[in-house]
Biopython code that builds the backbone (N, CA, C, O; Angstrom):
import numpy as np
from Bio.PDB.StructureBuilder import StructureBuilder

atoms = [
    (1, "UNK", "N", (0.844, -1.166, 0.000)),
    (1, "UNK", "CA", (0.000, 0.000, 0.000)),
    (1, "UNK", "C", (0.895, 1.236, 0.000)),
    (1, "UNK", "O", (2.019, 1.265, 0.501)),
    (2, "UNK", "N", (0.342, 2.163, -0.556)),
    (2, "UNK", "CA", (1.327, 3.396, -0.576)),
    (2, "UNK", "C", (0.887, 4.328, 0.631)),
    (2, "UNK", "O", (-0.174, 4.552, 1.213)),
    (3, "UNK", "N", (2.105, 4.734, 0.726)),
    (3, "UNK", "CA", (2.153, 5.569, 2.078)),
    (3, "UNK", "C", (1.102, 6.798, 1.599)),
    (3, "UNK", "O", (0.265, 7.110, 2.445)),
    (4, "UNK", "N", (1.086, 7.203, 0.883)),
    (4, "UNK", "CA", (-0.791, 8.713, 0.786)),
    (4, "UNK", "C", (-1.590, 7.860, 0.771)),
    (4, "UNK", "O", (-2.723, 8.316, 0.924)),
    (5, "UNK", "N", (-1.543, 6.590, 0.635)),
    (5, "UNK", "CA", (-3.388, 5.726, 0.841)),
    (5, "UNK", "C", (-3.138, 5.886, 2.507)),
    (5, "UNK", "O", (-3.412, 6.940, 3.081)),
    (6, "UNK", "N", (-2.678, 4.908, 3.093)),
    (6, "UNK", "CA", (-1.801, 5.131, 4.609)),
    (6, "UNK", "C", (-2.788, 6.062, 5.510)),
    (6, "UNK", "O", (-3.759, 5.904, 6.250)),
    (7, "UNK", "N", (-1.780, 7.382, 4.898)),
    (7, "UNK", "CA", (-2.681, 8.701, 5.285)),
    (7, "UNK", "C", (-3.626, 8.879, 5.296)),
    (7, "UNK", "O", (-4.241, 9.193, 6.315)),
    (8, "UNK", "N", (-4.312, 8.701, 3.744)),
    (8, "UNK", "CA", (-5.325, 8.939, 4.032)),
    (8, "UNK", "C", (-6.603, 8.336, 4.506)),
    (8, "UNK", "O", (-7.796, 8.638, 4.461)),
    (9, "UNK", "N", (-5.584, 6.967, 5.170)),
    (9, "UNK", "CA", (-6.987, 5.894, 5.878)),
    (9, "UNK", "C", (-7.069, 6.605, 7.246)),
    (9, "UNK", "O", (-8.131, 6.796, 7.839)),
    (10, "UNK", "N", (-5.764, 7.007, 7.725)),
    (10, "UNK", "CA", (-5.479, 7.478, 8.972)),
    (10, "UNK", "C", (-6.657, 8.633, 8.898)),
    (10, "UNK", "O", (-7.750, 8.489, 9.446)),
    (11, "UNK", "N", (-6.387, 9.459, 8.360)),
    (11, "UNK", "CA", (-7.098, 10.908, 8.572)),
    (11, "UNK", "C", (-9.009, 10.393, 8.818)),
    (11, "UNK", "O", (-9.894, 10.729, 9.605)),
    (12, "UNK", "N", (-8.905, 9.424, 7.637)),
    (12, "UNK", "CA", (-10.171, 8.901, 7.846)),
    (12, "UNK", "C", (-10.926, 8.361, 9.049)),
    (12, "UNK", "O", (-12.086, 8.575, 9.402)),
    (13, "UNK", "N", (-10.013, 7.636, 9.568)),
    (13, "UNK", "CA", (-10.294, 7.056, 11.082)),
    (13, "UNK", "C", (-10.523, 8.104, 12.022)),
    (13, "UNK", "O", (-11.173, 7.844, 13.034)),
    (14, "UNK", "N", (-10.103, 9.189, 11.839)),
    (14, "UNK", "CA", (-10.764, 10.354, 12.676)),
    (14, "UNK", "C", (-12.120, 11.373, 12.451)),
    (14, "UNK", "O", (-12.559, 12.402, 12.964)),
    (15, "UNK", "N", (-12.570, 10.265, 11.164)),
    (15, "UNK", "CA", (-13.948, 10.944, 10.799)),
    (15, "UNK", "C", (-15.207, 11.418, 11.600)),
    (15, "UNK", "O", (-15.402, 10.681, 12.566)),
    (16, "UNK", "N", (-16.009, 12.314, 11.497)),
    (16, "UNK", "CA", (-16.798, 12.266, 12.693)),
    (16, "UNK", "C", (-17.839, 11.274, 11.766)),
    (16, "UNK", "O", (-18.492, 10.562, 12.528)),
    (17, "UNK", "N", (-18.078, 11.102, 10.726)),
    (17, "UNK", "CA", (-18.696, 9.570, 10.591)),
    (17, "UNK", "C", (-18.158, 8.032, 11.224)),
    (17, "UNK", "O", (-17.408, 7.219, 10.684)),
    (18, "UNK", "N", (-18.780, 7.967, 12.462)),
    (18, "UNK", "CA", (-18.519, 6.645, 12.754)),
    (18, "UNK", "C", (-18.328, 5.483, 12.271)),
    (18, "UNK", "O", (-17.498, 4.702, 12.736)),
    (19, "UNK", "N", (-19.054, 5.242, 11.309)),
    (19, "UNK", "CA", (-19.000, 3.972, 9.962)),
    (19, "UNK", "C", (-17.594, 3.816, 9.205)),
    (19, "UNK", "O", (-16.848, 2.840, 9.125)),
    (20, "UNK", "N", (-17.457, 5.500, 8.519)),
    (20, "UNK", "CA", (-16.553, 5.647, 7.747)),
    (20, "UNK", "C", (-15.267, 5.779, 8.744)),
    (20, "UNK", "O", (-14.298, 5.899, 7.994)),
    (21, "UNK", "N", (-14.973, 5.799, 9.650)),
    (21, "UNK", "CA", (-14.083, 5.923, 10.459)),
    (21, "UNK", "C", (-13.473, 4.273, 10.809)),
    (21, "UNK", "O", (-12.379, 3.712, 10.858)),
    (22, "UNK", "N", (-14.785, 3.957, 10.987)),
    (22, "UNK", "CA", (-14.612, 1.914, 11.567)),
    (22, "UNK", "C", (-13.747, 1.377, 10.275)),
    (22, "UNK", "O", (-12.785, 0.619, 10.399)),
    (23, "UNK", "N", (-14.233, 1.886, 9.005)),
    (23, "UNK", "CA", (-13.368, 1.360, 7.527)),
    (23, "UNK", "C", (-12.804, 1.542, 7.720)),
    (23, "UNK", "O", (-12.251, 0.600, 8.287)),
    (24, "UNK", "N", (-12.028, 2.674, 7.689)),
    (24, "UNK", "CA", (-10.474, 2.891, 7.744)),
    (24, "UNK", "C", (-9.794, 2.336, 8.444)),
    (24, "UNK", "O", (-8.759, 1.773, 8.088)),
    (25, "UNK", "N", (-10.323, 2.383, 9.832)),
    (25, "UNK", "CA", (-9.861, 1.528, 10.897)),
    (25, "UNK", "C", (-9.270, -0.201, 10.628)),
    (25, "UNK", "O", (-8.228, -0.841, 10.774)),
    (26, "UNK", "N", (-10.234, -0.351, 10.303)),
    (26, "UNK", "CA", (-10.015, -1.776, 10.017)),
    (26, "UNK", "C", (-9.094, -2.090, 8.532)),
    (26, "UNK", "O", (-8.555, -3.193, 8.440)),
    (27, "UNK", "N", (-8.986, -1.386, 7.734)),
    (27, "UNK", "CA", (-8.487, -1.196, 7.102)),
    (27, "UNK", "C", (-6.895, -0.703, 7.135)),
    (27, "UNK", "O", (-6.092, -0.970, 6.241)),
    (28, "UNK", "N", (-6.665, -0.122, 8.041)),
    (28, "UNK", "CA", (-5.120, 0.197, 8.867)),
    (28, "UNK", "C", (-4.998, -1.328, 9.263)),
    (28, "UNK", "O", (-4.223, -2.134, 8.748)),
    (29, "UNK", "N", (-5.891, -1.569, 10.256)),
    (29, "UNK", "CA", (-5.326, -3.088, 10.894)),
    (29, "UNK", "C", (-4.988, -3.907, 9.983)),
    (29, "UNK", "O", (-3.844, -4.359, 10.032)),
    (30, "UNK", "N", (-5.942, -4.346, 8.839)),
    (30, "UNK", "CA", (-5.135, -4.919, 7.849)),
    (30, "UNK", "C", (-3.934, -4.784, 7.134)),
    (30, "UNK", "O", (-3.164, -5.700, 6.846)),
    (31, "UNK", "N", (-3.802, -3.463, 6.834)),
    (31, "UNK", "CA", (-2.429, -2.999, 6.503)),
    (31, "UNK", "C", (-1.342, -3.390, 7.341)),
    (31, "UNK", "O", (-0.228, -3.719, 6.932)),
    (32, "UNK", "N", (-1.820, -3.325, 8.881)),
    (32, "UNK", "CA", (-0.377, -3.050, 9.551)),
    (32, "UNK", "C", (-0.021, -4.525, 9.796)),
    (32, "UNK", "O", (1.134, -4.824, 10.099)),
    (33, "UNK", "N", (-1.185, -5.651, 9.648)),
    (33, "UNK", "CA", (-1.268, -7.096, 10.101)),
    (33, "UNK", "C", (-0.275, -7.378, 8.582)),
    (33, "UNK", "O", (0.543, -8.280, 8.764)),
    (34, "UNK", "N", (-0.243, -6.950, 7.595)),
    (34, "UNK", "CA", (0.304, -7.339, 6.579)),
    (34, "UNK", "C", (1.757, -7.039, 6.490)),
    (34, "UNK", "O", (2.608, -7.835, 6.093)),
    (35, "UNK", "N", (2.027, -5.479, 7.008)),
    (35, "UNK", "CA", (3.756, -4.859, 6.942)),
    (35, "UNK", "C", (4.240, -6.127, 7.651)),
    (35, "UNK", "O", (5.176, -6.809, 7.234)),
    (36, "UNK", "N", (3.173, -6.521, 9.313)),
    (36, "UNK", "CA", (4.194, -7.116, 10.049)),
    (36, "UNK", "C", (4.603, -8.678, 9.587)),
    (36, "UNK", "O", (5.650, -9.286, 9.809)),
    (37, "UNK", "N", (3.569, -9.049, 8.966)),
    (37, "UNK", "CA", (4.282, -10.179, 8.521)),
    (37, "UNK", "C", (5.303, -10.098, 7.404)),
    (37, "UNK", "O", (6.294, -10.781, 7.664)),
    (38, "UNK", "N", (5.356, -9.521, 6.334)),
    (38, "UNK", "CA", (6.492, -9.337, 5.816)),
    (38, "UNK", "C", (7.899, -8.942, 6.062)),
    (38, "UNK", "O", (8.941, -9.216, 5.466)),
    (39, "UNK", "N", (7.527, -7.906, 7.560)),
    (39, "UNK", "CA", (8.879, -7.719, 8.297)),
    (39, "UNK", "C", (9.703, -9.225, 9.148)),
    (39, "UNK", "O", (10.866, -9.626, 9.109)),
    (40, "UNK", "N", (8.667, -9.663, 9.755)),
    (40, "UNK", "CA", (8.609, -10.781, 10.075)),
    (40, "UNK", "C", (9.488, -11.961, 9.277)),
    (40, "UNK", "O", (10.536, -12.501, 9.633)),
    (41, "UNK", "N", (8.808, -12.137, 8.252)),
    (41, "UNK", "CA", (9.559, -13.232, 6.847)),
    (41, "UNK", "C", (11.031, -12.397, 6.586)),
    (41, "UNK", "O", (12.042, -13.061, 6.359)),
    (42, "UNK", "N", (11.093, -10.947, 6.630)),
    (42, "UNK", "CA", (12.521, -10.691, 6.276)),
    (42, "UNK", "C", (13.159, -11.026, 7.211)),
    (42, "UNK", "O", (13.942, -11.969, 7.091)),
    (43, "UNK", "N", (13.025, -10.405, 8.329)),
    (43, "UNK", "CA", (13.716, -10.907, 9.591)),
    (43, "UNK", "C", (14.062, -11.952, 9.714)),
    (43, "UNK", "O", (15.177, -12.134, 10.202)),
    (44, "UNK", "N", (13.088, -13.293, 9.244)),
    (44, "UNK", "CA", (13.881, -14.720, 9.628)),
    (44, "UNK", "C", (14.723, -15.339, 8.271)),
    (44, "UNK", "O", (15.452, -16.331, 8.244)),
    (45, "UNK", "N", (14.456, -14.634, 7.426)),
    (45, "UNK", "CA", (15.364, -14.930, 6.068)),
    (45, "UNK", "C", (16.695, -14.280, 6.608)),
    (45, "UNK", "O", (17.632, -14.945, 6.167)),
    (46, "UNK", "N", (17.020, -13.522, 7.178)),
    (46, "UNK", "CA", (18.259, -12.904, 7.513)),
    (46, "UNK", "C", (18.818, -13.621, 8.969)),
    (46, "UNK", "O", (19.966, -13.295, 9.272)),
    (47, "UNK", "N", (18.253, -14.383, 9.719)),
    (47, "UNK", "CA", (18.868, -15.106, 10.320)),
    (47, "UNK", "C", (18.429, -14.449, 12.269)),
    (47, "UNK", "O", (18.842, -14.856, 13.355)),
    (48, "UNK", "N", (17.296, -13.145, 11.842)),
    (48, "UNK", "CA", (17.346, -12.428, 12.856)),
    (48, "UNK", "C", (16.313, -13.477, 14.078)),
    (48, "UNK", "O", (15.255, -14.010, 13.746)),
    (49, "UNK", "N", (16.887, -13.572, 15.386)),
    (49, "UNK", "CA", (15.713, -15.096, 16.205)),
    (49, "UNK", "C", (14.689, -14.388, 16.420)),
    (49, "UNK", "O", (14.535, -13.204, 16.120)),
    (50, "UNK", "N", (13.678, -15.364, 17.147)),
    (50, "UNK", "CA", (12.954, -15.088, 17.454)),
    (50, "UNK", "C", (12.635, -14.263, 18.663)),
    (50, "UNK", "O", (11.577, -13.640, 18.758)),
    (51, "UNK", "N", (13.607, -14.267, 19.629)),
    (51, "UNK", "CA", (13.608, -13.380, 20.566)),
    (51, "UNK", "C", (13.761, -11.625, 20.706)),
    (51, "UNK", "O", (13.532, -10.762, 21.553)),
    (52, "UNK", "N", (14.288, -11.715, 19.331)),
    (52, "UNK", "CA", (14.760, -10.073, 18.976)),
    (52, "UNK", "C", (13.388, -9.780, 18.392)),
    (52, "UNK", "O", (12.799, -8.869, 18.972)),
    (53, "UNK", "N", (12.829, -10.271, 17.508)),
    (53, "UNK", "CA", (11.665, -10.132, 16.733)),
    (53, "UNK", "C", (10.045, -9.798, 17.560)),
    (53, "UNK", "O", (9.148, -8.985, 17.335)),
    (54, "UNK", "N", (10.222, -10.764, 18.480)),
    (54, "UNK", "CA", (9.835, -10.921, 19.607)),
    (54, "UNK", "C", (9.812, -9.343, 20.611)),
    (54, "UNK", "O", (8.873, -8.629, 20.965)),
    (55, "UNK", "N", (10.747, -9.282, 20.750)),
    (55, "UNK", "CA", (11.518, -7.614, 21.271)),
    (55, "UNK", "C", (10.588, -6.326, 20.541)),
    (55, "UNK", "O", (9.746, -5.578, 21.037)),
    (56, "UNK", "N", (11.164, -6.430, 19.076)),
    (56, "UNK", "CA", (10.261, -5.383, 18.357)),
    (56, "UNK", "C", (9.287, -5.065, 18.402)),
    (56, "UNK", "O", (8.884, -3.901, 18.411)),
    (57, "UNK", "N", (8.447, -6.416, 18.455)),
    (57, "UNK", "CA", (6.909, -6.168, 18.584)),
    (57, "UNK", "C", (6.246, -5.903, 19.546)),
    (57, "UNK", "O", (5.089, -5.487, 19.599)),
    (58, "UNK", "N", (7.209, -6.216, 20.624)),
    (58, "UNK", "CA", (6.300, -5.566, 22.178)),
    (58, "UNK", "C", (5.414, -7.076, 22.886)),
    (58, "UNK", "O", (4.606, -6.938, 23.805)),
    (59, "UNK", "N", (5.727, -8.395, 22.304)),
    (59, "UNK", "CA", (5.396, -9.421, 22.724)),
    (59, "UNK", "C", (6.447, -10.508, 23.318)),
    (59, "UNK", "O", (7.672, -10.385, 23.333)),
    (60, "UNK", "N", (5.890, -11.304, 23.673)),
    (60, "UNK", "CA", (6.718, -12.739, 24.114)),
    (60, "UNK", "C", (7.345, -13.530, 22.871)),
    (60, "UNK", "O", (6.972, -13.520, 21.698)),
    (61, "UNK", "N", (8.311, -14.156, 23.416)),
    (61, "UNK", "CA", (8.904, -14.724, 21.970)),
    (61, "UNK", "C", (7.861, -16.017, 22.019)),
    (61, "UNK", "O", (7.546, -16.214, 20.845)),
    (62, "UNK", "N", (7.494, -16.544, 22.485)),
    (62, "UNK", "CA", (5.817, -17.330, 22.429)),
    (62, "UNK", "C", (5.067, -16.932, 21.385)),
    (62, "UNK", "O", (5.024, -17.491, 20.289)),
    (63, "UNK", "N", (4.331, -15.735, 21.794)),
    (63, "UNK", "CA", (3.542, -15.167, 20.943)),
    (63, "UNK", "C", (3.512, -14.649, 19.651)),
    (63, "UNK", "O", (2.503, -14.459, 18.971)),
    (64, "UNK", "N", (4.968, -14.374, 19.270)),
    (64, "UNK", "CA", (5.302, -14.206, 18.042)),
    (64, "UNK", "C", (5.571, -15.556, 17.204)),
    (64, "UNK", "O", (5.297, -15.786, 16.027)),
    (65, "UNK", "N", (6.305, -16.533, 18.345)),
    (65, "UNK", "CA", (6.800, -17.867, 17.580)),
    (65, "UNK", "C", (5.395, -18.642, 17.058)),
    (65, "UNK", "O", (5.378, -19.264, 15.996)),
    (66, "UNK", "N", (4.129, -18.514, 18.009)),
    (66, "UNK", "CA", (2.467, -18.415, 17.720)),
    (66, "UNK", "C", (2.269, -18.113, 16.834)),
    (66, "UNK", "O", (2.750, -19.054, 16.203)),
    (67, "UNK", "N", (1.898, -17.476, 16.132)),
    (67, "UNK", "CA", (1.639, -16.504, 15.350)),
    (67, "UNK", "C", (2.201, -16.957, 13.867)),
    (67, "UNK", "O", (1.471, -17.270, 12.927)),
    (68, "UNK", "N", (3.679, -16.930, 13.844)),
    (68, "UNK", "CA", (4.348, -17.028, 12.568)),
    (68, "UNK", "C", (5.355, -18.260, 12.362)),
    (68, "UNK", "O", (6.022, -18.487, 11.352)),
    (69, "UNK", "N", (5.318, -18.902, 13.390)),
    (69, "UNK", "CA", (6.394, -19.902, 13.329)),
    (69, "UNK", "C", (5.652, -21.168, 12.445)),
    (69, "UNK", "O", (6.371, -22.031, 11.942)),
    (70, "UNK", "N", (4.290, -21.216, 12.305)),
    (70, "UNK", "CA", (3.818, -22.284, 11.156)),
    (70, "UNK", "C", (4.274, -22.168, 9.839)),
    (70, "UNK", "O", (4.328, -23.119, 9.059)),
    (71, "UNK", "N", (4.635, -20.912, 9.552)),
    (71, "UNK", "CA", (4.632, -20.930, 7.957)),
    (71, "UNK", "C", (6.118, -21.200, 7.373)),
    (71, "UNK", "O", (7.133, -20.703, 7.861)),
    (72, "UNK", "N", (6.088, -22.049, 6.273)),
    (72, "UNK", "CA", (7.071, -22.460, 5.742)),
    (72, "UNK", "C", (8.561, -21.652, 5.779)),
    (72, "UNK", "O", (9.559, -22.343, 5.988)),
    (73, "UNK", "N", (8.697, -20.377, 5.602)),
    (73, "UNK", "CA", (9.620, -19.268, 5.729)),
    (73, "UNK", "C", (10.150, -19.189, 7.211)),
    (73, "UNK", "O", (11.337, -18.967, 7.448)),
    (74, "UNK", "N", (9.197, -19.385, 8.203)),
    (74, "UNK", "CA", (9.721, -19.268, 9.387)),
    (74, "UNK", "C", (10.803, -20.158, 10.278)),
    (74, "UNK", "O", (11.410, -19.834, 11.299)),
    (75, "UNK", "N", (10.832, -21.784, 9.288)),
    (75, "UNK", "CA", (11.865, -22.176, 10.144)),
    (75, "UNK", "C", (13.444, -22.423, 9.618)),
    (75, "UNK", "O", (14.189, -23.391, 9.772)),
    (76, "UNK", "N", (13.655, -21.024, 8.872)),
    (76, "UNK", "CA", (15.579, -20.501, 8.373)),
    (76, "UNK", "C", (15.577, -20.528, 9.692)),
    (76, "UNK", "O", (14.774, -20.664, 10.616)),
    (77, "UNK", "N", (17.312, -20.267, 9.423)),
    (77, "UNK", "CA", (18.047, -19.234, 10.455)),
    (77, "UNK", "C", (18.153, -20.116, 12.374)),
    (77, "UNK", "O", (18.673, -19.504, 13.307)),
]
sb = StructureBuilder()
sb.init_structure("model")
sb.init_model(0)
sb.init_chain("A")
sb.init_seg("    ")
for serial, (resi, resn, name, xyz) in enumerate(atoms, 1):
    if name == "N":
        sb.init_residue(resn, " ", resi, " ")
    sb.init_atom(name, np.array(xyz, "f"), 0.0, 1.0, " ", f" {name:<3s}", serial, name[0])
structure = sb.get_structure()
């Protein structure tokens, strides 16, 4: 997604339309559910563990290893 869509979901989420605000909203979450897995897949292609990754995100290395450790990419490194 390009960073002016980004924006302008953001700006949206502060709509005083409630509806149109919930879109955007949810629409960020999808976005950001998507950056992180791709940061994620780079990170373990480069050898970076799970504990650092873990670190970034503000979770347990559990919860991240949860999360992403099923998918084929996740068990490099």
């Amino acid at each position: 997604m390009e960073v002016d869509k980004l924006a302008t979901l953001v700006g949206q989420a502060g709509d005083d339309d409630p509806l149109k605000a919930l879109y955007a909203a949810a629409e960020i979450r999808h976005e950001a559910e998507r950056i992180e897995a791709v940061q994620v897949r780079r990170a373990r292609g480069r050898g970076v563990p799970w504990a650092l990754i873990a670190e970034a995100l503000g979770v347990s290395k559990q919860a991240v290893h949860k999360k992403y450790g099923g998918h084929p990419w996740s068990k490099r490194g």
